[in-house]
Each structure stands twice: as C-alpha cells, then as structure tokens.
N, C-alpha and C positions, 0 to 999 in steps of 0.2 A: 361681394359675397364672402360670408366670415369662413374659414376654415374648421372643418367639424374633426375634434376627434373621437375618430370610432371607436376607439376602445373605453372614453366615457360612460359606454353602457351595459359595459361587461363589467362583472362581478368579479372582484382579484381570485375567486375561487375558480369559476369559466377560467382567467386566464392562468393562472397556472395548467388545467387541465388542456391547454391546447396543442395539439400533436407540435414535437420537435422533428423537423425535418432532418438532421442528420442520425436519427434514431430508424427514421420510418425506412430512410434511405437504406443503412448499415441491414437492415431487415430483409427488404426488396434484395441487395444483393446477395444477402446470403441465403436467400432463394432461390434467388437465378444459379448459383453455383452449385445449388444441393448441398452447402454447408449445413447442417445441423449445432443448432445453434441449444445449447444445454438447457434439459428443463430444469425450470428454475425449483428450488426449493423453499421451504419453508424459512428456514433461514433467510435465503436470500433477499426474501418482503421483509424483513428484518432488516437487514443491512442495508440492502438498497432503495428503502426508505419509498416502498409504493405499493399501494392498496391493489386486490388481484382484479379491479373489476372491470377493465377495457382492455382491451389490444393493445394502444398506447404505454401503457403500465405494463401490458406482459412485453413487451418492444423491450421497453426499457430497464426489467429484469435481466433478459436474456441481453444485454450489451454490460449490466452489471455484471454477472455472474461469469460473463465473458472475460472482462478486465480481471477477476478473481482469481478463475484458471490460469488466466494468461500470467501473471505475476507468480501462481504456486510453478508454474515451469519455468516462468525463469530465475528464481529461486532455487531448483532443483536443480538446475545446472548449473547457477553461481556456485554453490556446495557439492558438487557431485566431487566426493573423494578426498576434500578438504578437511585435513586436522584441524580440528575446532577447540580450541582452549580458553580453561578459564584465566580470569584477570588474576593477577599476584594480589596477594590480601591486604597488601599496604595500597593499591588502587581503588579496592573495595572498600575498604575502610573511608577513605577519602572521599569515596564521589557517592556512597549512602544518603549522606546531609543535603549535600546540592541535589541530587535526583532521590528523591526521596519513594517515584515510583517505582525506578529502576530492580529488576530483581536481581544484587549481582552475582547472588549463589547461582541463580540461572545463565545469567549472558556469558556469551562463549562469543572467541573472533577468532579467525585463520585469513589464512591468504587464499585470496583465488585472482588469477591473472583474466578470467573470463569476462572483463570488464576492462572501460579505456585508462590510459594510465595515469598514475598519481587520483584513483577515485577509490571510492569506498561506497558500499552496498549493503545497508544494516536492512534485516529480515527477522526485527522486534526485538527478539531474546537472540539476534548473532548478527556481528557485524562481519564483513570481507574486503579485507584491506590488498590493494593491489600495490602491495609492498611488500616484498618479504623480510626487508628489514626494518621495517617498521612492525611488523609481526614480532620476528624478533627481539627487538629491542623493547618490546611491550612485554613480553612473558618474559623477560629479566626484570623489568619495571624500572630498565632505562630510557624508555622513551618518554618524547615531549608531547606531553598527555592532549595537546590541543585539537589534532587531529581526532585523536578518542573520545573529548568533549562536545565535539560538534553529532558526532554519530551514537552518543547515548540521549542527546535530545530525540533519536530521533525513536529510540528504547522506548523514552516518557513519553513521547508523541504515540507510539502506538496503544498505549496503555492505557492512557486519558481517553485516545479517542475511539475507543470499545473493542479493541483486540484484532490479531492478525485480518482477518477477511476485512472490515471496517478499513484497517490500513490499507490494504491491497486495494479498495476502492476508491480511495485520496492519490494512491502512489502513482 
C-alpha cells in the first residue's frame, strides 16, 4: 500500500492558517494563571503581521505584543539612569557612508552593567556597552571602533526592518 500524503489536499493557504500549538499552549496557560495577556492594538495587526479574524490570530497577537512589552522593559532597565552620549563627530563623519541608514545625530551609547559581560545591547537609536572603558575610550574617540561597527548594524537593522516594535518582534 503506497503512503499517502495528507497534506497533498490542503491548500498552502489552509495550511498556513492551522493553529500552532505552542501559541494555543502559551494561551491555555496564561489562562489558567489569570495572566491577562494585552489587548492587542491596531498597530500590533500591523507589526505582527495577522488578520483580526480567528482566535488563532488573536492567540498570536497577544504573544506578539507580549514579546513587545517584554523587550520595552527590558530596555527600561537596560537604561534606567544611564548617561547616554553622543558619538564624537569624527565617528560620525565616518560611519554616515557605510550606514547610510544610521541617524547619527540621533544614536546615543552609555554603559550599563545590566547585562552579561564583555556584551553590548543596542535599542535602535542607543547602543549599552557593558564596558566603561570602552564607553570611555569612545566619547574621546580613542576607541577600536569594531565593537561599535557590529552594533550600528544593528541601528540599520532596525530601520530597514520597519522601526523599534518590528525590531522588538525579531529581537
């Protein structure tokens, strides 16, 4: 007897539309806990990229919009009290051509130790260098810019791919 496969007669539209079980799951429990889980906005069918018109879809709004919050707080903490400074204008000058998205009248970096060490945590327009002397040696604009090169990719990265909430959905 030949082996049949069943999803030959579903339509790639059916199967995209078929409930994900760690959605349904994430749901269920935070039911059972009484978590209240955010109603989603208008926006958020925007960003998290699903039409309002089943369960499934609002499921996986409300775990978008989740990831969103979750990220704007630990963001807030990564920053919370951190002097945030601009780049010296000979870095600016320099890395405009190469990131051409980059805003660098806007990007600001400071240190924050809220993170594991020797790591860095860019939040689009501010990067958080778990160095103080790499902070340091930045806002003199003696430092070895490589480290700063990897985390304005990540500037352009937010920009290309439709602005902070979009990021925080990827992140």
């Amino acid at each position: 007897m030949k082996s049949m496969d069943v999803r030959k007669n579903i339509s790639p539209s059916a199967r995209r539309r078929r409930p994900r079980p760690g959605i349904l799951l994430a749901v269920l429990i935070a039911g059972a806990i009484g978590w209240q889980m955010p109603v989603p906005t208008a926006f958020a069918f925007q960003v998290c990229a699903c039409g309002a018109g089943d369960i499934v879809c609002l499921a996986a709004i409300a775990v978008c919009e989740t990831k969103i919050h979750t990220y704007n707080l630990y963001m807030e903490q990564m920053g919370a009290g951190v002097p945030r400074h601009q780049l010296p204008a000979v870095y600016r000058d320099l890395l405009r051509s190469r990131y051409p998205l980059a805003d660098f009248n806007a990007f600001r970096f400071g240190f924050s130790d809220r993170q594991p060490p020797n790591n860095a945590t860019t939040d689009c327009g501010t990067t958080y260098f778990n160095s103080r002397a790499y902070v340091d040696a930045l806002r003199a604009a003696g430092a070895n810019p490589d480290w700063l090169l990897h985390e304005v990719t990540h500037v352009e990265q937010c920009t290309s791919g439709g602005g902070r909430e979009a990021y925080a959905k990827r992140w």
